[in-house]
C-alpha positions as CSV (number, residue, x, y, z in Angstrom):
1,X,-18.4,244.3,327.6
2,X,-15.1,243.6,328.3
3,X,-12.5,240.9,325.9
4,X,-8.8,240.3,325.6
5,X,-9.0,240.2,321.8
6,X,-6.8,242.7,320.2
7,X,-8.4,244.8,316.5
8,X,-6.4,245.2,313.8
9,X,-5.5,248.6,312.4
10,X,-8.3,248.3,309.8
11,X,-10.8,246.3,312.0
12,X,-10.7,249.3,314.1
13,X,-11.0,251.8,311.1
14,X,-14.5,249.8,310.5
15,X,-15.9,249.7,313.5
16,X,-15.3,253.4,314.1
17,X,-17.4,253.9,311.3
18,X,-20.2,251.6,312.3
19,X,-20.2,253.4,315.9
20,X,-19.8,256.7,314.3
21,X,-23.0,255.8,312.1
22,X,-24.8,254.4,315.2
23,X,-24.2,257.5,317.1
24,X,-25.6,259.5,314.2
25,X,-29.0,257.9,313.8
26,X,-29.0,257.8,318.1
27,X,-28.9,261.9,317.2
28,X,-31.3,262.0,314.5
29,X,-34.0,259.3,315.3
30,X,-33.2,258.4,319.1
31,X,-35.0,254.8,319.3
32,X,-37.8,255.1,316.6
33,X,-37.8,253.0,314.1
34,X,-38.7,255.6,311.6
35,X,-39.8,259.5,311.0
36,X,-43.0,261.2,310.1
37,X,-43.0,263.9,307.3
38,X,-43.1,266.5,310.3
39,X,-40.3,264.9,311.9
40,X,-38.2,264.8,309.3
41,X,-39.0,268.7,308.8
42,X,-37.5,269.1,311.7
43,X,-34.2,266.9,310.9
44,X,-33.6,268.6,307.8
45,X,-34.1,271.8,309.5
46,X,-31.4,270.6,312.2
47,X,-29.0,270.2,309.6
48,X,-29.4,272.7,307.5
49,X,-31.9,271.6,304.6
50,X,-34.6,274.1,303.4
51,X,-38.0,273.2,303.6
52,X,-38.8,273.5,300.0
53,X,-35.7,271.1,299.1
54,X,-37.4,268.7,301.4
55,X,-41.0,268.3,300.1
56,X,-39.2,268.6,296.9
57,X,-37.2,265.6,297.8
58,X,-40.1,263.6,299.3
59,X,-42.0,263.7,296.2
60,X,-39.4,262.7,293.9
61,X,-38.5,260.0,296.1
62,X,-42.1,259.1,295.8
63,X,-42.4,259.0,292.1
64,X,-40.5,258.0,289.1
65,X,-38.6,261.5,288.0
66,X,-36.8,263.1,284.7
67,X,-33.2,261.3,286.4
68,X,-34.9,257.6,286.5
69,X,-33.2,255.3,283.7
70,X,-35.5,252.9,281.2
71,X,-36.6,249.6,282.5
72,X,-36.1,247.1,279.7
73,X,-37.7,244.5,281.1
74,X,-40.6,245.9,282.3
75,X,-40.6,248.5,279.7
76,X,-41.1,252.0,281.1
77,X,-44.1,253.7,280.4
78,X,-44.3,256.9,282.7
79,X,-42.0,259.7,284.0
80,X,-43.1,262.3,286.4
81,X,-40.7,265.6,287.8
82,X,-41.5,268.0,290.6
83,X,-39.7,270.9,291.0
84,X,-39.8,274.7,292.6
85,X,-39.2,277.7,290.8
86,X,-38.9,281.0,292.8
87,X,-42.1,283.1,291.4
88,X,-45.7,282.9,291.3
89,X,-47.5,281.7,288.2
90,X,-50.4,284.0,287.7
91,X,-53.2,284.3,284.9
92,X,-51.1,287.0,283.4
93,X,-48.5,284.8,282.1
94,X,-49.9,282.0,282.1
95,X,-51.2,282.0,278.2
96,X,-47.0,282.6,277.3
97,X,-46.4,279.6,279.6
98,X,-49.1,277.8,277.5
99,X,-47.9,278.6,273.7
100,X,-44.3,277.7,275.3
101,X,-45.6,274.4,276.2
102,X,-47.4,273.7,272.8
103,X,-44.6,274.7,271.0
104,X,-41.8,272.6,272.7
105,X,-44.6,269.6,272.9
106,X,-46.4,270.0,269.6
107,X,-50.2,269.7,269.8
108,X,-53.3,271.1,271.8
109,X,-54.4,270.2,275.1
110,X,-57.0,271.7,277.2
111,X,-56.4,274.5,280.3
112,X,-58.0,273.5,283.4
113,X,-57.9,276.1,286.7
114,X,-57.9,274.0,290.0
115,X,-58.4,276.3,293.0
116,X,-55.1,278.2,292.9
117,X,-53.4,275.6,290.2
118,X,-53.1,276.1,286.9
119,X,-53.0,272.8,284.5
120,X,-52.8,271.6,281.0
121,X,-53.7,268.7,280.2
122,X,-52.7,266.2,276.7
123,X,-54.7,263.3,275.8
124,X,-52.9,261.0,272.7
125,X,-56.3,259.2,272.3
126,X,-55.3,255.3,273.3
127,X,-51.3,256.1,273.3
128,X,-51.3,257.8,276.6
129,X,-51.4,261.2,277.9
130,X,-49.5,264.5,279.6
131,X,-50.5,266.5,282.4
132,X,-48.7,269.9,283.3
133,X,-49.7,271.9,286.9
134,X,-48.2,274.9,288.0
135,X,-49.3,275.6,291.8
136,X,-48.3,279.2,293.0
137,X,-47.5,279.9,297.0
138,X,-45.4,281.3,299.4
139,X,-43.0,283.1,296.2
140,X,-42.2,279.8,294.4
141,X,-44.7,277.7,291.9
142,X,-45.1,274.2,292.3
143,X,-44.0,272.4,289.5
144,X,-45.3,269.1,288.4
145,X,-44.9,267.2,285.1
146,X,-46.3,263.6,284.1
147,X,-45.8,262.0,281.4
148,X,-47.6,258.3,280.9
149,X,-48.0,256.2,277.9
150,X,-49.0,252.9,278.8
151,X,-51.5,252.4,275.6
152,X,-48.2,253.0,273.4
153,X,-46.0,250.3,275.3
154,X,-48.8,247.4,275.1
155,X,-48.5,248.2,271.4
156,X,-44.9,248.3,270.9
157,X,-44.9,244.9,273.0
158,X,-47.5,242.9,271.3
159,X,-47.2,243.5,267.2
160,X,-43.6,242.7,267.2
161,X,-43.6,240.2,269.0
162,X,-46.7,238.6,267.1
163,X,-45.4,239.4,264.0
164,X,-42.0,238.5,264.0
165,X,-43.4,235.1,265.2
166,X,-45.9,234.6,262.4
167,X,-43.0,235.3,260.0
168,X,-40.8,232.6,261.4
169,X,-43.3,230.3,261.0
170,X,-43.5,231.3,257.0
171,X,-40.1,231.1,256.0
172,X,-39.0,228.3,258.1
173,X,-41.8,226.8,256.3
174,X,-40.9,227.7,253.0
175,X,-37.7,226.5,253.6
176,X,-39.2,222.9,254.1
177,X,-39.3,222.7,257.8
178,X,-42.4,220.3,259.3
179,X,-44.8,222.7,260.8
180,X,-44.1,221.5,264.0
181,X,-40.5,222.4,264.0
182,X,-41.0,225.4,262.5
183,X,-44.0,226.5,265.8
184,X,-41.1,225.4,267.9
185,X,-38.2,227.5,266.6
186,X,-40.7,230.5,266.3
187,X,-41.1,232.0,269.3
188,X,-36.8,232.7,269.0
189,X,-37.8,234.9,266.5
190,X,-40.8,236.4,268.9
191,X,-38.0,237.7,271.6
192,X,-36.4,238.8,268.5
193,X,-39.7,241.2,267.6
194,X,-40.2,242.1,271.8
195,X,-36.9,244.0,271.4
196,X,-37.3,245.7,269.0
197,X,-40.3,246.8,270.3
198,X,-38.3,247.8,273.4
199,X,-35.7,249.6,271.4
200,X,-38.5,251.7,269.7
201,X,-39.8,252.3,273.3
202,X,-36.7,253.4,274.8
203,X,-36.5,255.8,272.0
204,X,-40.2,257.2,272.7
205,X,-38.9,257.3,276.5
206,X,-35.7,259.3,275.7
207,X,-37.8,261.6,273.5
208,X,-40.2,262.6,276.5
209,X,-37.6,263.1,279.0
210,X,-35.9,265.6,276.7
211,X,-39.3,267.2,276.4
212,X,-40.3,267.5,279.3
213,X,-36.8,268.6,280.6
214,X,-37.4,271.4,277.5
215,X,-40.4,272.5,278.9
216,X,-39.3,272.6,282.5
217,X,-36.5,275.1,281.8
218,X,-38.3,277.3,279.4
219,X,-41.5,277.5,281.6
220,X,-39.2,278.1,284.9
221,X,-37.3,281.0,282.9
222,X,-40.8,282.8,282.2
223,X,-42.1,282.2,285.8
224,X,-38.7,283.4,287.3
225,X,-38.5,286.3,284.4
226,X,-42.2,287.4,285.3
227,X,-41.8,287.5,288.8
228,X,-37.8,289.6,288.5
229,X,-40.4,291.9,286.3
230,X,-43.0,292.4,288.9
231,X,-40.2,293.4,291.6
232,X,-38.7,295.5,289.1
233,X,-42.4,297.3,288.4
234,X,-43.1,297.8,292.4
235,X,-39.7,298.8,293.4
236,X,-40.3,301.8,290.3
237,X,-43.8,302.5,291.4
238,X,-42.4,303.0,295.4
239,X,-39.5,305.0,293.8
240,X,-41.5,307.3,291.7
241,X,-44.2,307.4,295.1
242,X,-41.4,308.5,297.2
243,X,-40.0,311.2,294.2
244,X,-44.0,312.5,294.4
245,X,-43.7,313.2,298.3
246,X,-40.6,314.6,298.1
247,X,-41.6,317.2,295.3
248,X,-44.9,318.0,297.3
249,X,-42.4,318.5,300.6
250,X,-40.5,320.9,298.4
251,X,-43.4,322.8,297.2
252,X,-45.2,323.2,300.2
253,X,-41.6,324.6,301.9
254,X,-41.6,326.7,298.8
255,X,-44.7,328.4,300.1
256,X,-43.7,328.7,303.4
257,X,-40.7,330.8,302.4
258,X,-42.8,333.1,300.2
């Protein structure tokens, strides 16, 4: 390709960074179109990204997480977080880890073991429910947190709406309105009732990230805290092993001499 037409300063600056980007997806992608999850292993590896920070990364990309604002319009009724946490959870601390979560959360909920996962599990009756698991491998636990409350939102969407309609329709009435101008100026008062429902549920919302963010630190502390202890426990044991030989080295030279 081959013009007469002179770039500006600027134009060049931009198209630079177009070709730059080009070039960089050339390196990363060559001609597909898009990567597997394999693939992309292999790209973060390239560049310097963990494999843990990946999957970790995938998943929240995948789901709504702790960072994800409030919907107003469609009124936001779930939040889910992954994380890792260096340590294994393990049957031994797991109760702690439990009477943490109940007393940050409030409530009972029922323990569930699922292969190597450990879960808890809350049901709110129609409200809605939370769901804990803690999945131990390779040194780190698997952290997963959902929180979903779909029976409280149709609630808070319906009744005030509904209600702050029916009481339109009363005191526009009892102000001497026709009944048909008073059905027709009503529903105002309806979008009136849906946000305050919406306020009340962005209030519910914030209160559950702040949980669950609550939980997340105080559970990762104990996992992290248990597992320090555990290196702490086998690094004394091989100490005190290696003080036995040692003494048993000496003793038997001891004879030797004598």
């Amino acid at each position: 390709m081959s013009t007469n037409k002179t770039y500006s300063k600027k134009e060049i600056s931009k198209i630079l960074n177009i070709a730059s980007e080009i070039q960089t997806q050339k390196d990363l992608y060559g001609d597909k179109q898009g990567l597997s999850e394999d693939e992309l292993l292999e790209v973060a590896n390239e560049v310097g990204i963990d494999r843990d920070s990946l999957i970790q990364a995938l998943e929240n990309f995948e789901n709504p997480i702790l960072d994800s604002s409030f919907n107003w319009i469609t009124g936001t009724s779930k939040i889910q977080d992954v994380s890792y946490v260096d340590g294994e959870i393990s049957l031994v601390n797991w109760e702690e880890i439990i009477q943490e979560i109940r007393k940050i959360n409030g409530g009972i909920g029922k323990t569930i073991q699922n292969g190597s996962s450990l879960e808890w599990e809350q049901r709110m009756r129609e409200i809605g429910y939370k769901h804990f698991s803690f999945t131990p491998k390779d040194g780190k636990t698997k952290i997963q947190f959902v929180s979903g409350w779909s029976g409280l939102k149709l609630i808070s969407t319906v009744l005030p709406s509904f209600f702050a309609f029916v009481i339109a329709i009363i005191f526009l009435k009892g102000i001497g309105l026709p009944k048909n101008i008073a059905i027709l100026y009503a529903p105002i008062a309806s979008l009136f009732g849906f946000g305050l429902g919406r306020l009340y549920l962005k209030s519910y919302y914030e209160k559950q990230k702040v949980i669950l963010t609550s939980i997340k630190k105080s559970v990762s502390g104990l996992i992290s805290k248990s597992n320090t202890a555990n290196q702490r426990i086998t690094l004394e044991e091989n100490k005190s092993y290696t003080v036995e030989i040692l003494n048993t080295s000496t003793s038997k030279s001891s004879k030797v001499k004598s």
